[in-house]
Structure formats: C-alpha cells, structure tokens
C-alpha positions in Angstrom: 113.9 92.0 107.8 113.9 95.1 106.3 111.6 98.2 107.8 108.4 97.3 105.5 108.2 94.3 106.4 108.3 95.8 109.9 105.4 98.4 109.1 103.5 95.8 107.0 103.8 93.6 109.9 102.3 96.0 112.4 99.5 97.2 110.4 98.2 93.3 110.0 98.6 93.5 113.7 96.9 96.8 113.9 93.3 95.4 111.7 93.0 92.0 113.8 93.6 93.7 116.9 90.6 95.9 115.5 88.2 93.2 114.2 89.1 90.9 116.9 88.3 93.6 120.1 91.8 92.9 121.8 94.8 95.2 121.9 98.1 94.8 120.2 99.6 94.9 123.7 97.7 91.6 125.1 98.7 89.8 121.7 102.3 90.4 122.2 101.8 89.8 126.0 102.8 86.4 127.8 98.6 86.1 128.2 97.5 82.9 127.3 93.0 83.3 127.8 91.0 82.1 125.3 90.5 84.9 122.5 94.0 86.7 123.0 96.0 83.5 122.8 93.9 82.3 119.2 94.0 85.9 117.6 98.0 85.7 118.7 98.1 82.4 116.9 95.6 83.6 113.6 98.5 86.6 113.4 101.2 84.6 113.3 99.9 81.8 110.8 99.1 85.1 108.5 102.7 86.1 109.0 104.2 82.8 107.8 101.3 82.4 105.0 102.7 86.0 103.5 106.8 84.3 104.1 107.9 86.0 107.0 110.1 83.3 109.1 109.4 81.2 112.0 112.3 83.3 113.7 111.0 86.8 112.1 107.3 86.2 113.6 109.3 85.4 116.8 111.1 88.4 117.0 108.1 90.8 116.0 106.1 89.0 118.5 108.1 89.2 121.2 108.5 85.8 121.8 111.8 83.4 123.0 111.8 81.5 119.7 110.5 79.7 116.8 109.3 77.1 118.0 106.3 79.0 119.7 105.6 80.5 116.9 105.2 76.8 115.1 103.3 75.5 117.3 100.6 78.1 117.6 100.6 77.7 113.8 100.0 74.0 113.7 97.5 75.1 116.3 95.4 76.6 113.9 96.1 74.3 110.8 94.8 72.1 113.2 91.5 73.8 114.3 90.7 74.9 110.3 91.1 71.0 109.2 88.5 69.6 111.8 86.1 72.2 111.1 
C-alpha cells in the first residue's frame, strides 16, 4: 500500500468521522456500541468498494485480521439488502 492510499484512506476516515459525530479514535478502538461499531463497518465496506484489501482495511484499522474486516462488511451488505 503505497502512502496515498494511506492519506486517501485517512481522509475517508476523517469526513465519516465528521458526518457521523464519532472520532477517528473510537472507530479504530476495540468499542463495539451501537453507532461506533456500524460507522467502523460503513468505513471499511467503503474501503473494499474503492479496492483496498481485506488485509489492507485490516491493517489501517487496526485490527488482528481480515476476517473482521469481512464480516463487518457482510454486516452491512446484509443490513442495505433488507432495507
């Protein structure tokens, strides 16, 4: 991953954070309430959408691996199909 896809990362981060009133810090916290956990899951189904990896969104996350990062993402495929 080179260092724009680092920066690009971090300002998606940066404008949900924003529109979502949490902080980048609880979204790459270990906090699993309500709002932080589904605007943690939302920015890492953008990630993927826009080709990062499962193992890049992991590692800009903070997270142990990929597969949390695929299950929040079937998480919200999920939620938008029974809508």
């Amino acid at each position: 991953m080179d260092e724009k896809q680092i920066q690009d990362a971090k300002s998606i981060l940066s404008e949900l954070c924003k529109s979502n009133n949490v902080t980048e810090k609880d979204i790459l916290s270990y906090k699993r309430n309500g709002n932080i956990a589904l605007v943690r899951m939302v920015y890492y189904t953008i990630l993927k959408e826009l080709g990062y990896s499962l193992n890049q969104i992991a590692m800009l996350t903070n997270k142990c691996d990929h597969t949390t990062v695929l299950s929040g993402i079937r998480r919200i495929i999920s939620l938008i199909q029974s809508e």
